[in-house]
C-alpha positions in Angstrom: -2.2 -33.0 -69.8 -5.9 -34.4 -70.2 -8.1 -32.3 -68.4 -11.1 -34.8 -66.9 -13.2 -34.3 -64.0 -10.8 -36.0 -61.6 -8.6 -32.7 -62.1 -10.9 -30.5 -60.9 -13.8 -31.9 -58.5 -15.4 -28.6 -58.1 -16.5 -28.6 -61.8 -18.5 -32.2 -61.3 -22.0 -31.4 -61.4 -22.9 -35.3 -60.2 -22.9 -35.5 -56.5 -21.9 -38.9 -54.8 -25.2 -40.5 -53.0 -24.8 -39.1 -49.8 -24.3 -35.6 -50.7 -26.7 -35.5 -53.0 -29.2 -37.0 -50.2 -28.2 -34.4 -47.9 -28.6 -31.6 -50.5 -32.2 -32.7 -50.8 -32.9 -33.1 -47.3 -31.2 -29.7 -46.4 -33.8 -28.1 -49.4 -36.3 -29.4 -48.2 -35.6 -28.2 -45.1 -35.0 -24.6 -46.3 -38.8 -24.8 -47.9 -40.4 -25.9 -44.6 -39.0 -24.0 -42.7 -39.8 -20.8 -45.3 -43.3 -21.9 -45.3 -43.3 -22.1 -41.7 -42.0 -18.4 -40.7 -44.4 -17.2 -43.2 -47.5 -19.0 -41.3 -45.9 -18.3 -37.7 -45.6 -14.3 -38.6 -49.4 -14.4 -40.2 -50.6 -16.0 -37.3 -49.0 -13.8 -34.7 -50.6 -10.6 -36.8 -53.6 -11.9 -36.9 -53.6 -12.5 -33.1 -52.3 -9.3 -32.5 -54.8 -7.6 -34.4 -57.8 -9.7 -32.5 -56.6 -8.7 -29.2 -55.6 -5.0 -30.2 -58.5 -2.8 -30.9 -58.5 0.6 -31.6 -58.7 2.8 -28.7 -60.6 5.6 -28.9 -59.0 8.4 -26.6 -61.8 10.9 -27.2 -64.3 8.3 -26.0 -62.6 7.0 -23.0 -62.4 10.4 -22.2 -66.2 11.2 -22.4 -66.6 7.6 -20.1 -64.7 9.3 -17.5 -66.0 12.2 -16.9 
């Protein structure tokens, strides 16, 4: 018995076109949407730390009374 890559298709490293299309696309994909997560969650810190100051208990206390 000849072994060839017909015998086994899991051990061809040579996609057909489409495949090989969609494993690009689907990468590509992976990165953006990586890159995006990492912007969306610096983003919403930064926002949160614009809107968020430190609150100083001590001196709201003085205001007050």
């Amino acid at each position: 018995m000849v072994n060839n890559k017909f015998d086994h298709p899991e051990l061809d490293t040579e996609a057909p076109g489409l495949l090989r299309f969609l494993q690009t696309v689907g990468s590509v994909l992976l990165v953006f949407l990586t890159i995006a997560g990492r912007i969306s969650l610096f983003t919403i810190s930064a926002i949160s730390h614009c809107f968020g100051p430190p609150i100083y208990f001590r001196i709201i206390g003085r205001m007050m009374a």
